[in-house]
C-alpha positions in Angstrom: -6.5 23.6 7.0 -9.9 22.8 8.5 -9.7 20.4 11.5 -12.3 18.0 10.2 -10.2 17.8 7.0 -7.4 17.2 8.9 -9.1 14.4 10.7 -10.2 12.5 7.6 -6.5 12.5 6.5 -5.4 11.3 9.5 -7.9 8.4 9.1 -7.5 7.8 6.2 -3.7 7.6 6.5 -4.5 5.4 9.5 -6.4 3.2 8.2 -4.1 2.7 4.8 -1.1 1.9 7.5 -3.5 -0.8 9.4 -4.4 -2.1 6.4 -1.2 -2.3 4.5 0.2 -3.8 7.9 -1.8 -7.3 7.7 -1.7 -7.7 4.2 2.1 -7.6 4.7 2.0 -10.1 7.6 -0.3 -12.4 5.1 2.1 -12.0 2.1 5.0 -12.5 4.5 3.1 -15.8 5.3 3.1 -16.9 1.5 -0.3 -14.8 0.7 0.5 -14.1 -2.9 -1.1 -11.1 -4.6 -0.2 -7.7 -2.9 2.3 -6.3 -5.3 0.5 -7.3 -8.4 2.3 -10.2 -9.5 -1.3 -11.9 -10.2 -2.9 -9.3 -12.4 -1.4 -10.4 -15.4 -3.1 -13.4 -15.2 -6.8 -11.4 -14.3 -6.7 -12.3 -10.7 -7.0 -9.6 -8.0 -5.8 -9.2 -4.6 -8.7 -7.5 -2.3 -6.7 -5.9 0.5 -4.0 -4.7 -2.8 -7.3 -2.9 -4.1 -8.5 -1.8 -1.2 -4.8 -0.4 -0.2 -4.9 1.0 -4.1 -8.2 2.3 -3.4 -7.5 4.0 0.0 -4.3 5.5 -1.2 -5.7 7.2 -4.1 -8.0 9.3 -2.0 -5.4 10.0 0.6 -3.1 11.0 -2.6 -6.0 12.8 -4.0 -6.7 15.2 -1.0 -3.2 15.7 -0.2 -2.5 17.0 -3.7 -5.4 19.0 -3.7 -3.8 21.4 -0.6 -0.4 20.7 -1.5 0.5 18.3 1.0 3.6 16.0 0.5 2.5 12.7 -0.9 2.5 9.3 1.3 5.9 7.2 1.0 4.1 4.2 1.9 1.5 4.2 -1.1 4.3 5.1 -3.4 6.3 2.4 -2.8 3.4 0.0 -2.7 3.0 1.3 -6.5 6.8 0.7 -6.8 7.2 -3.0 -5.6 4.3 -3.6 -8.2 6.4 -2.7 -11.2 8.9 -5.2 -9.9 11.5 -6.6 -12.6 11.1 -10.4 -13.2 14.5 -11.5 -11.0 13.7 -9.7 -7.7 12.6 -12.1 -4.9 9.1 -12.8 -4.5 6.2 -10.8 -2.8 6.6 -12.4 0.5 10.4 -12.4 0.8 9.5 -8.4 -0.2 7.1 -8.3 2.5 8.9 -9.9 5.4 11.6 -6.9 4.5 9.2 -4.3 4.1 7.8 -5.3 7.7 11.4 -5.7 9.3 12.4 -2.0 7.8 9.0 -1.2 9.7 9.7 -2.7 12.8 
């Protein structure tokens, strides 16, 4: 793989895990939105498109060389698809970060 490939997946992967970082620290604060829980109701979360956004790329390229997919977007994609009696998004956050720490 060419190195400057390699270093626009390693930003890109970097800058997915920054940003997926704060927006769990807001939604651990009460910042409701990240998981998807408002789109049924048309409202969008900007750092849950921009995550969505980031780790389509990063999922994109990967693919394309037959790299092994990034954990961290999947489960993002998981916790989105959430059944109606799990605990909300920032009880789900504040574990997601403590798993982290």
């Amino acid at each position: 793989m060419r190195p400057s490939y390699e270093r626009h997946l390693a930003t890109l992967g970097a800058s997915y895990s920054e940003l997926l970082l704060s927006a769990l620290q807001g939604c651990a604060k009460g910042e409701w939105g990240l998981f998807g829980s408002y789109e049924r109701v048309g409202l969008r979360d900007p750092a849950r498109e921009e995550l969505l956004e980031l780790g389509s790329k990063n999922e994109h390229l990967r693919h394309k060389r037959g790299l092994e997919l990034i954990q961290l977007h999947e489960r993002l994609l998981l916790m989105g698809s959430r059944l109606s009696n799990t605990p909300g998004e920032p009880k789900l956050a504040q574990r997601w970060l403590d798993e982290l720490a």
